[in-house]
Phi, psi and omega in degrees: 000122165319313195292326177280335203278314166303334177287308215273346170274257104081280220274310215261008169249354165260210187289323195304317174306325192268342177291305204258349103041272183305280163347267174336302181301307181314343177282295189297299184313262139060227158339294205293335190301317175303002185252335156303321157304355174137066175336305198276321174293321175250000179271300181232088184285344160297337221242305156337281194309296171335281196316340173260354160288345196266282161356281180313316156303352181272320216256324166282341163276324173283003177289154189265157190279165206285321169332307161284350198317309207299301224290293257270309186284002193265316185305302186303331183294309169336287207307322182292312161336270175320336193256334179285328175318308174304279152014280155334316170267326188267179190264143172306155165288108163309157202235111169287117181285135182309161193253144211276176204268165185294139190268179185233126174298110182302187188274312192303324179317308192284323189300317194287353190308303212255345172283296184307348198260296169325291198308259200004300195281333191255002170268338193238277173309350190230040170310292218310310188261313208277329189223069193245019150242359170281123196279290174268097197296328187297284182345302174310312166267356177305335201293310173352307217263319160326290208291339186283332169324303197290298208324293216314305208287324181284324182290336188278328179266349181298290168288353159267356124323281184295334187284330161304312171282345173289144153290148181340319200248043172237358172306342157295329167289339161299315201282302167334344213226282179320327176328284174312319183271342181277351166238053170285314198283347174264333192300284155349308174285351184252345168289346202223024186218275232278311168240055171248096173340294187325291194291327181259001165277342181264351174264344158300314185290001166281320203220031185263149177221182195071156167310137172210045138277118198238136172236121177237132189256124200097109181265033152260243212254322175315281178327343201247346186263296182298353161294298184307287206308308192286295197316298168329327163266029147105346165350171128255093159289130171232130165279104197267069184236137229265351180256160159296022183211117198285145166134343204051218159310344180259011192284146181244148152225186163253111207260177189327320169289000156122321184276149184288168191201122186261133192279310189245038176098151192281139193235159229201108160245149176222145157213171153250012213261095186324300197267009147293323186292306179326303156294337159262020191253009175277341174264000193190151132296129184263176212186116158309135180187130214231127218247117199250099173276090158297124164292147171269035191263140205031086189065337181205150182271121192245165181280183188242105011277197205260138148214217213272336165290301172332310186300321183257003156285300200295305187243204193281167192275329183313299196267357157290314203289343168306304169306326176280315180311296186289327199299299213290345141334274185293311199254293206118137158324147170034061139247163148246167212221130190267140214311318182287347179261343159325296198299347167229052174271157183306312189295115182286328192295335196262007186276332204267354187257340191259343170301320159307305209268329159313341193273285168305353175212301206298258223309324222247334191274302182297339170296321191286318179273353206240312163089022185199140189307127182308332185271024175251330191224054140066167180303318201293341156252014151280343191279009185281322168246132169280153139302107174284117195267038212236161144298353164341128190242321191313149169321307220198128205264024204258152190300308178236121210216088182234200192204113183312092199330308189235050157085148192326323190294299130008290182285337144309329156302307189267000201268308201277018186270041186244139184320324209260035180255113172245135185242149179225127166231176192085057198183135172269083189321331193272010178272341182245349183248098200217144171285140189208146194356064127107344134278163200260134173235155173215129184068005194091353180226146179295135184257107183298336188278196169278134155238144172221127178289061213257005158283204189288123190304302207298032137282307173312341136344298198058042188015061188305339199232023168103137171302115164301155196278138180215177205249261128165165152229150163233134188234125145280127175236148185211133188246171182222155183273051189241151166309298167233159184251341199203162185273014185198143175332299185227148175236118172298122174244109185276311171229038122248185180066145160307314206294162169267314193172169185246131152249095138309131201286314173336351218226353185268320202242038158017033174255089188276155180231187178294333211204149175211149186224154232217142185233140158223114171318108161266052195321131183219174152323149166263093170303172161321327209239354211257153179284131171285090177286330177214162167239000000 
């Protein structure tokens, strides 16, 4: 059944998994404390019961028989005799005192042992999980720490209540049974207080003090995650964005076939950062997706960046494989290696391989994008795309690598979905909004609150020092009625064509269709009216 599979995923992925968790160590801590009352008495008590039967039979063979009775006491009278004699000469003996008995640890002593010990371990060492859903961790364990107040006295006299009226070796079935109500009742309590948005925003904005008026200017995706976070930590947030439409550069639609279409060039999330993936994966569904770049050289499409299938597509295989023998020798297999230090190896075959591929993949392609010669704009951005000395064909080596099921715009959407998010577009946050000595001003009057700023700093400004230098695009589209247009999302044309490259979208949300549409990029200077895309 759908409906139990989802509840039952739903239930072991949220708070109950972190209750019963929970539960369990308390069971084990628990058990070990219970093993000072008489271990054996109560884990194996048939084993008990033996040992005093064994006993008994022990104790009926060694008694003496009605035969001897008469000798045995005439022996003792002797025996008596001998010992007052004795007596007489030596000093008395102290009398070695019996030996006490193991005292036994109640029940209650052990529970609260191991309940206090359970928080502990989940307050310090297992924080990361037990409030690994939580927006506000602090908050989140104060409520905690509320519920265990009211649980421990009641789960503790509650149960030292019943473990009084049970035989001994039933104190385990009492702990199971506190187990059990603890964790129906946190689980609730962690479902509907502790990690309830609603709820726990409202109990932030209780004890917030000051303005927690916040202006964020740019509704693309930086601008729209500090909006959701503060609005989550009880804020009031306004969203200021000059275009009419939320996403920034990643906002998308869907055009009559059916495809998603990124307006303003295709965009990729990749991350390693567990906990970025995690906060947007509350906005959206994801579509696996692993990103692949083709070059367009000599004829033919090899991957981007150059690795070692590049290398035996472009040359003969005799003089590829010399070249892969020294790299991987010298450097290593699945490394990466950056174009400039290629260029100054000792080995001329490898000076003459890293000169092709700067010729050939760098340099003509970077004139195109940059508008300036590679050797202008310093190592750090030629080291940006490396030689892969690997078959590795992926863009991006990163752990999490998806495409928003139902398109960036969406996820934009659902990020600005909070009370405390008010949105205005169409509208140029800086006509009302200015730095004036060295304060924020609005409307002409200082504004006490936070403002974050996610547009061109030298606007904010008023490009008081000169305009910064950026970069523009211009994009042609185009759709064709063919299922696919090119073997790979985006193709790089490196030394022919105007364009930097073709992208298809089809190939992003991995839904082919009848028709497929297609962007090609022309990078230029960024005028007065042109969008910055880079700097």
């Amino acid at each position: 059944n759908c409906r139990v599979h989802r509840f039952v995923v739903y239930v072991f992925k949220r708070a109950s998994l972190q209750c019963l968790v929970k539960n369990l160590q308390q069971v084990l801590v628990c058990f070990f404390c219970l093993r000072r009352r008489g271990f054996y008495d109560i884990i194996l008590p048939m084993n008990r019961k033996n040992n005093i039967e064994s006993a008994n039979k022990a104790e009926k063979t060694l008694q003496p028989s009605s035969e001897h009775t008469q000798l045995a006491q005439e022996e003792t009278s002797v025996i008596e005799t001998q010992q007052t004699v004795t007596s007489l000469a030596d000093p008395p003996q102290l009398e070695t005192p019996p030996e006490k008995k193991q005292k036994l640890l109640p029940w209650w002593p052990a529970y609260l042992i191991s309940l206090i010990l359970s928080v502990v371990w989940n307050f310090t060492f297992n924080r990361k999980f037990t409030f690994r859903a939580a927006n506000n961790v602090p908050l989140a364990m104060g409520l905690v720490v509320v519920y265990y107040c009211m649980f421990t006295p009641v789960s503790v006299y509650g149960g030292d209540a019943i473990a009084a009226r049970l035989p001994e070796n039933l104190g385990m079935l009492v702990t199971f049974l506190m187990m059990l109500v603890n964790f129906v009742t946190e689980f609730l309590w962690d479902k509907f207080l502790v990690f309830n948005e609603k709820v726990t925003g409202k109990i932030e904005s209780l004890f917030r003090r000051g303005n927690q008026n916040v202006i964020v200017v740019g509704a693309g995706i930086s601008g729209l995650t500090a909006a959701r976070v503060l609005a989550e930590a009880g804020y009031r947030v306004t969203v200021a964005e000059q275009r009419d439409t939320v996403g920034g550069n990643v906002y998308d639609y869907f055009d009559e076939n059916g495809i998603i279409i990124q307006k303003y060039g295709p965009h990729i999330f990749h991350t390693n950062d567990k906990t970025v993936f995690e906060f947007l994966s509350r906005f959206t569904e994801w579509i696996p997706y692993e990103h692949r770049v083709l070059g367009y050289i000599d004829d033919k499409y090899v991957p981007i960046p150059f690795n070692l299938t590049s290398l035996f597509a472009l040359y003969p295989e005799p003089e590829a494989e010399e070249i892969k023998t020294i790299l991987t020798q010298e450097i290593g297999l699945d490394t990466k290696v950056p174009i400039l230090q290629l260029k100054q190896h000792k080995e001329k075959i490898i000076r003459d391989f890293a000169e092709f591929v700067y010729k050939n993949v760098f340099y003509t392609y970077t004139m195109k994008q940059w508008g300036f010669p590679p050797e202008e704009l310093g190592e750090a951005v030629m080291n940006r795309v490396p030689v892969y000395i690997s078959y590795e064909d992926r863009y991006f080596t990163d752990e999490y690598q998806y495409q928003p099921k139902d398109g960036y715009t969406k996820l934009a959407e659902n990020l600005l979905a909070h009370k405390n998010i008010t949105l205005i577009t169409g509208k140029n946050a800086l006509d009302t909004l200015k730095i004036e000595d060295g304060a924020m001003m609005l409307d002409g009057k200082p504004f006490e609150g936070k403002v974050i700023f996610t547009g061109r700093i030298d606007d904010l400004f008023l490009r008081k020092y000169g305009a910064l230098a950026y970069r523009s695009l211009d994009f042609v589209f185009e759709t064709h009625s063919v299922a696919s247009y090119q073997p790979a999302a985006v193709v790089n044309y490196t030394t022919s064509e105007d364009f930097t490259r073709i992208s298809e979208f089809t190939k992003f949300c991995c839904f082919p269709k009848e028709k497929t549409v297609i962007v090609k990029e022309y990078s230029k200077a960024c005028g007065e009216n042109d969008i910055p895309y880079y700097p």
